[in-house]
N, C-alpha and C positions, 0 to 999 in steps of 0.2 A: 420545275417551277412550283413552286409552294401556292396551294389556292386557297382563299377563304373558309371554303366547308371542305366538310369530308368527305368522300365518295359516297356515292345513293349505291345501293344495290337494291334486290328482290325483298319483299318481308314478307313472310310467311312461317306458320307455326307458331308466330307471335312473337318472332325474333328477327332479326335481319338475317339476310342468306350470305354467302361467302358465295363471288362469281367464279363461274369455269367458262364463264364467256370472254370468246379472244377481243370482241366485237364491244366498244366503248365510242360517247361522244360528252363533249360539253357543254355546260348550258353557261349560258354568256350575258354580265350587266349587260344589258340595253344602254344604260345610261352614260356608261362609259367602255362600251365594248370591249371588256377584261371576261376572262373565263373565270367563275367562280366554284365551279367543282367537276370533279369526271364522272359520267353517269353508264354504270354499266348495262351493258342491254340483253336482258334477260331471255335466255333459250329456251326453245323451246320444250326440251324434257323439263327446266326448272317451272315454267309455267304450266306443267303438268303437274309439278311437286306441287304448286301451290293449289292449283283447284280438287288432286287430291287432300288437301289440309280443309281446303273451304269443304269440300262434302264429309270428311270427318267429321266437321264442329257441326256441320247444319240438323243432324238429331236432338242434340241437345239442347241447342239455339232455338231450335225451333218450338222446344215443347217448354223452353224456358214460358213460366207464366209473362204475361207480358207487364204485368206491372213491375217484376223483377229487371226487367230487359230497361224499361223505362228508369228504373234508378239507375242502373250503371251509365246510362245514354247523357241522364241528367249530369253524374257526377262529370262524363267526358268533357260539358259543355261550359261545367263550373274551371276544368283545368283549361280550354279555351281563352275564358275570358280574365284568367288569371296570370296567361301568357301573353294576353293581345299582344304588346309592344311587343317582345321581342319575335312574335313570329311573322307581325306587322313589317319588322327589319327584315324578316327572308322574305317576303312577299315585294319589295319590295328594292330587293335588289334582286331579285329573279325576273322579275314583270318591266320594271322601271316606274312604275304608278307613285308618285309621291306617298312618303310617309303620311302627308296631310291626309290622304285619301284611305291606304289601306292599314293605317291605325284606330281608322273610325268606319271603314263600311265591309273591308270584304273580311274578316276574321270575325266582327259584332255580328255581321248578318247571316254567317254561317253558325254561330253558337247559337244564334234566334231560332233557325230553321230547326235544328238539332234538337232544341228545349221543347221546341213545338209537336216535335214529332214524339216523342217519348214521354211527354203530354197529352199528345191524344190517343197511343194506345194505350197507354196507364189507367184512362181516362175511360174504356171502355170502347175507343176507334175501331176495334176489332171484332168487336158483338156484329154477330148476322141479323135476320129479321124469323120470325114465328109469324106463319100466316094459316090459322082456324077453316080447313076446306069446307068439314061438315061436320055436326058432332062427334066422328069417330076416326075423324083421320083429319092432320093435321102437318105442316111443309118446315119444314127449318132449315138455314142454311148458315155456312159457315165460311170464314175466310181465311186461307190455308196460304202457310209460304209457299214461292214458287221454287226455291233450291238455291243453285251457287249462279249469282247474278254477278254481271262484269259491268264495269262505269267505267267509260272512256272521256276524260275529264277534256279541258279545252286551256287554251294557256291564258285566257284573257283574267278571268276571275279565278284563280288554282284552286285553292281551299274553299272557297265559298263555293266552286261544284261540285267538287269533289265531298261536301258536305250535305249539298241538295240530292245527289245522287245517293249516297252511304247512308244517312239520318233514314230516309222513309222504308229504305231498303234492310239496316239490322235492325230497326224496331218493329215490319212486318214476320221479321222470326227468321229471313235468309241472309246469307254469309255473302259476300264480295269479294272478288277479284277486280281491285283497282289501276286502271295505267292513266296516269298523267300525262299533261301533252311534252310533247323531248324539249317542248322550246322552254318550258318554266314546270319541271320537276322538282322542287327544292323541298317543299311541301309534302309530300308525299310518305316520305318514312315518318317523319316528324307527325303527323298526322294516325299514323298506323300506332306509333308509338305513346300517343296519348289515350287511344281507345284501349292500348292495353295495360296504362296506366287506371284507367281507369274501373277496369275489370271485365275489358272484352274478353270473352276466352280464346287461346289460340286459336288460329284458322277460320274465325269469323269476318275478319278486314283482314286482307290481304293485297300487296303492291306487286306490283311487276313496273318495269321499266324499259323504254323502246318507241320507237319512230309506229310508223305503220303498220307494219309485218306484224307487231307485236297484238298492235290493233286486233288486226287480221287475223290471225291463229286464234285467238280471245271470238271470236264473233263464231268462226266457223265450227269452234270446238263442241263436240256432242255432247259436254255435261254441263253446257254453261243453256243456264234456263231464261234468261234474258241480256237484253243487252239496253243499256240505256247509254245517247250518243247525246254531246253537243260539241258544234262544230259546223262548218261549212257546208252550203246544200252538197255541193259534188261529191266530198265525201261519205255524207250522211245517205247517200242514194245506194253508194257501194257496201254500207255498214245494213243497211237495212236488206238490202237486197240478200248480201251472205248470210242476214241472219233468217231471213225468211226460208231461206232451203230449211231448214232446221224444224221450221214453224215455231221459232221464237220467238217472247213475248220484247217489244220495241217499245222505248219512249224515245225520241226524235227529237233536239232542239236544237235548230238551225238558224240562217240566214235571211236578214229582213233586208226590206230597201222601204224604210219606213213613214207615213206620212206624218209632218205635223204642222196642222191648218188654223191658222187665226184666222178667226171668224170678226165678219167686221164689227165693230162699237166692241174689239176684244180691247182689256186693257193694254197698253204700249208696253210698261214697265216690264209686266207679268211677262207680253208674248215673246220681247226678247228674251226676258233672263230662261225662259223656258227655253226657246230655241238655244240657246247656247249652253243649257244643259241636256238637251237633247242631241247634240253636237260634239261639243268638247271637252264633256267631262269623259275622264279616264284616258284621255287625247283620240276619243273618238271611238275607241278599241269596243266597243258595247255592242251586242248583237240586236238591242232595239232601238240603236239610235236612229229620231227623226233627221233621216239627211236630207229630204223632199220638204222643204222650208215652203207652204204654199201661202201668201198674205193678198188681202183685196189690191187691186191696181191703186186706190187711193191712198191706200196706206203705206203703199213701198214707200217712198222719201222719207220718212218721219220711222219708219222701221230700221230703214239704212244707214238713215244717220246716229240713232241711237243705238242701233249695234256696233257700231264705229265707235262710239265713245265708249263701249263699255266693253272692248276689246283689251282694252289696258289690264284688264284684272283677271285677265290670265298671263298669268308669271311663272315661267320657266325658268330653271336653276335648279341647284343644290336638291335631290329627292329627298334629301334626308331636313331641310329646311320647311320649319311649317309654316312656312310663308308661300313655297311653291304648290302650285296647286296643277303645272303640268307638266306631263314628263315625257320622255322620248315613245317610239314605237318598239315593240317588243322584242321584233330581231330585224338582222341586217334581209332577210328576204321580203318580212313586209315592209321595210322601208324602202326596199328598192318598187315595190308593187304598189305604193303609198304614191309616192313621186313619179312614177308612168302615168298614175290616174290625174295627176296635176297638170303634168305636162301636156296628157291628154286635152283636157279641161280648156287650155290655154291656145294648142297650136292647131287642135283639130275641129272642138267641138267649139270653139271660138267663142267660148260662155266669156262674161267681161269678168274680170278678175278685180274681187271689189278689195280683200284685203289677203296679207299672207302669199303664198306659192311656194315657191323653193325655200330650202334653208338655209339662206349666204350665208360666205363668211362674216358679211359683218352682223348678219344677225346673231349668227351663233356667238362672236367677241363681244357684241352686246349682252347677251344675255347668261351665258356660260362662259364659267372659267375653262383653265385648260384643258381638265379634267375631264371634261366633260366634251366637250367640241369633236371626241370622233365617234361619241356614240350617235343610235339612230335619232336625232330629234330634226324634226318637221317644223316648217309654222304651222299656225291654225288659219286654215286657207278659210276665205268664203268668195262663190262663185255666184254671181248675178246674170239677170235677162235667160237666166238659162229656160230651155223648154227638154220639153218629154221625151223626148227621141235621144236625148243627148247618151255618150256614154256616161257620162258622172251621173247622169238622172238616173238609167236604167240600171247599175251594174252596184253590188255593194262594196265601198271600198275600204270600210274597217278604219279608216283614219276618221284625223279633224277635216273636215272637209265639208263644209255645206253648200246645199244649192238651194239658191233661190227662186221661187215661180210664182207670176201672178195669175189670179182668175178675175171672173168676172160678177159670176153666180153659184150656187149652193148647188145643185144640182152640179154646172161645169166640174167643179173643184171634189165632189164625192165622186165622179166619176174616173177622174184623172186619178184622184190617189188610190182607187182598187184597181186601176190598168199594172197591174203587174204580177209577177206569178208566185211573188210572196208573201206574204201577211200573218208576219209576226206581230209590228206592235203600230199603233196607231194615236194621236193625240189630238183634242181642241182647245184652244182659248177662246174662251168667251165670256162677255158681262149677260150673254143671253143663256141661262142655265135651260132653256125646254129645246131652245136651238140646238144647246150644243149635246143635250142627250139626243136629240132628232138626227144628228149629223152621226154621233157616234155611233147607235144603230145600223147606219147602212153602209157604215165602212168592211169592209173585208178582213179584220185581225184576231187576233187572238187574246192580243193585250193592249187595253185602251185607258187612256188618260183623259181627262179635265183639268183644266189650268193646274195642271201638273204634269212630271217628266220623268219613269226612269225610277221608280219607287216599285220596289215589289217584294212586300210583306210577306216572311212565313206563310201568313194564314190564306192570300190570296194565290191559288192557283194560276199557274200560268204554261201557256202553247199556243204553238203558229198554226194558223191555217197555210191552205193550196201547201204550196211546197216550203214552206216554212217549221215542218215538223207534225210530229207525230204523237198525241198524247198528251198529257200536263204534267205539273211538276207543282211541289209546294201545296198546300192546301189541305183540306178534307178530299179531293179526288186526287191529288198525291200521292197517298199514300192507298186508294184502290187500283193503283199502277202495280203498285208490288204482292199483290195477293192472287189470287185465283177461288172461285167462288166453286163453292158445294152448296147441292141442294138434299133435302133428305127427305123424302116423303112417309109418312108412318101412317098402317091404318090399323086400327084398335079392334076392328071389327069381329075378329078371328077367321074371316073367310079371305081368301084369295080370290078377286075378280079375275072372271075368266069365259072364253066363250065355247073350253071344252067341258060341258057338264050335261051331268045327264038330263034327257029332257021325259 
């Protein structure tokens, strides 16, 4: 059978690898459940080959000035956004994410991240501090690459991690070994291949390709000097764990079950359309979405009802239609783990089922042609009267899927939304701006909103608390993830202190 793309292999040396692996799988539309390419899964001796390529280039890379490293970085971000659409088309039949979406957020906001970084060590991001002890002795320190780093990307946003990962990590001066998640790899070579369009030198970004194992060897390996992970807590515990034997340097971005609380006299307009982009953009797939809908008891009717009316405007169909704005779920396993959590929702935890659930047939004849009807797409469920104990309350389920809770009081409502053991991201709506900085304060996250949802700029850093991760990403403390600090003490004096002297 004839597929869309061409086989992915390893890249490394700054070329694509030829496999001698027997061991092969597919990555699959979502949207219409057709295989779009064969992904070979890289062995182990090749993923030798390639961390030895990454420690070759990391001397040169390293002592690269960094404003030099910075133009090539810039140029990579200018070929980015010169390709947006067409790599927007692989994203997008990899993911399932409507074109509407990743023609304008996950390709822009990964060249943002990229320009940003290569900006700020250009920029002087790299300068240590001089601190004056006494007239004759004086401290300087310096921030030094850590070596050949590995990014273990996640399949929800391909490129745009795989760019938050690679941007702070080759502008810090060290090399990577990149593996993509097996569910949406497409990105990957195409990616490697524009950094060396753009005058990466070999063995500086490097791919590998592979399910777990692949993961796995990458984490435990003794020349790999950190690991930076996004993906599921469970996972992320095993990732961190092997790399700790090592005493490997870790950044950590995991899974939220996240709060987002209209506060009362919040505007209606606002707290819905927030909720519902807290909810069901990218069909839920978002590691900070607010699924813990908490609203005043008096405000539920008039929150319900006009979430119900403005249900209509999310429109399924056609990914490649910019009129659709939602799209299936990513493979046929989370759809099947999407749909437990519904049915859950419905026969156990006895939440009322306000709108959505399964996805008929006649929904799907409604809203998708043929084409389309056997890939994974969901409704966009939302679950009411639900309380705290429920499974859909306490458990993350990666889909569209919201629940609903009311409170009573301020105090109630901050307490309930930090009863849990993650705290990734957190949100308020309010017309009360001191309230709703007072509220945001004592929530438990790492990343917080004001009548807003799901925005997260280059410049602003972001990471989970409790078990929600390890570390930040993005930002001015982004890119002191990827370095490792020297200090240097000098004393002018010409004596060496000491307390063997003659007395």
């Amino acid at each position: 059978m004839s597929l869309p793309y061409s086989p992915r292999f390893a890249y490394y040396d700054g070329k694509p690898q030829s496999s001698s692996s027997t061991s092969s799988f597919q990555t699959i539309d979502p949207a219409t459940s057709t295989p779009l390419a064969n992904i070979h899964t890289t062995t182990p001796s090749a993923i030798d080959s390639a961390i030895a390529s990454a420690q070759k280039a990391f001397p040169a890379w390293s002592s690269t000035p960094a404003i030099e490293r910075a133009r090539i970085l810039q140029k990579a971000a200018a070929i980015l956004r010169s390709r947006n659409d067409e790599l927007a088309v692989v994203e997008t039949h990899d993911t399932g994410k409507p074109f509407s979406e990743t023609s304008t957020v996950d390709i822009v906001t990964g060249a943002d991240v990229l320009e940003y970084f290569a900006n700020l060590v250009g920029g002087g991001g790299l300068n240590g501090e001089t601190i004056q002890l006494r007239p004759n002795a004086w401290v300087y320190s310096t921030k030094n690459a850590l070596g050949v780093c590995a990014g273990i990307g996640a399949w929800n946003y391909p490129i745009q991690i795989a760019l938050w990962k690679s941007a702070p990590c080759l502008a810090a001066g060290n090399t990577m070994i990149y593996k993509p998640s097996e569910f949406t790899p497409l990105h990957s070579t195409l990616l490697a291949e524009i950094y060396s369009e753009a005058g990466v030198p070999p063995g500086v970004f490097n791919v590998v390709q592979g399910g777990g194992e692949v993961g796995a060897y990458l984490t435990q390996h003794p020349s790999i000097a950190k690991v930076s992970f996004t993906g599921q807590v469970s996972t992320g515990q095993k990732v961190a764990g092997s790399a700790s034997g090592g005493l490997k340097y870790v950044t950590m971005e995991l899974g939220g079950k996240s709060a987002c609380i209209i506060l009362p006299g919040a505007d209606l307009e606002q707290a819905v359309d927030g909720a519902m982009m807290a909810n069901f953009f990218s069909t839920g797939q978002v590691c900070t979405n607010g699924t813990r809908v908490f609203i005043p008891e008096s405000l539920k009717p008039s929150f319900e009802k006009r979430l119900l009316e403005k249900m209509e405007y999310l429109r399924a169909g056609d990914v490649m239609d910019p009129a659709t704005n939602f799209g299936p779920l990513v493979s046929k396993p989370h759809f099947q783990k999407v749909q437990a959590y519904i049915k859950h929702g419905v026969e156990t935890d006895k939440a009322t089922l306000l709108y959505g659930g399964f996805a008929t047939p006649s929904w799907l004849s409604t809203h998708l042609n043929k084409d389309y009807q056997s890939g994974y797409w969901v409704q966009p469920t939302i679950f009411t009267d639900c309380t705290d104990d429920m499974k859909i309350v306490q458990e993350e389920i990666f889909g569209p899927v919201m629940s609903i809770l009311t409170y009573k009081t301020i105090d109630e409502v901050v307490r309930r939304a930090n009863d849990t053991k993650l705290g990734l991201a957190a949100g308020v709506f309010s017309n009360d701006l001191n309230q709703a900085h007072q509220v945001i304060a004592r929530l438990e996250a790492g990343i917080t909103w004001v009548n807003t949802w799901g925005e997260s700029p280059a410049e602003m850093s972001v990471g989970g608390w409790k078990m929600s991760g390890v570390g930040v990403e993005n930002g001015k403390k982004g890119l002191e993830a990827w370095v490792r600090n020297k200090s240097t003490l000098v004393d002018m004096g010409g004596e060496v202190p000491t307390v063997f002297c003659k007395l």
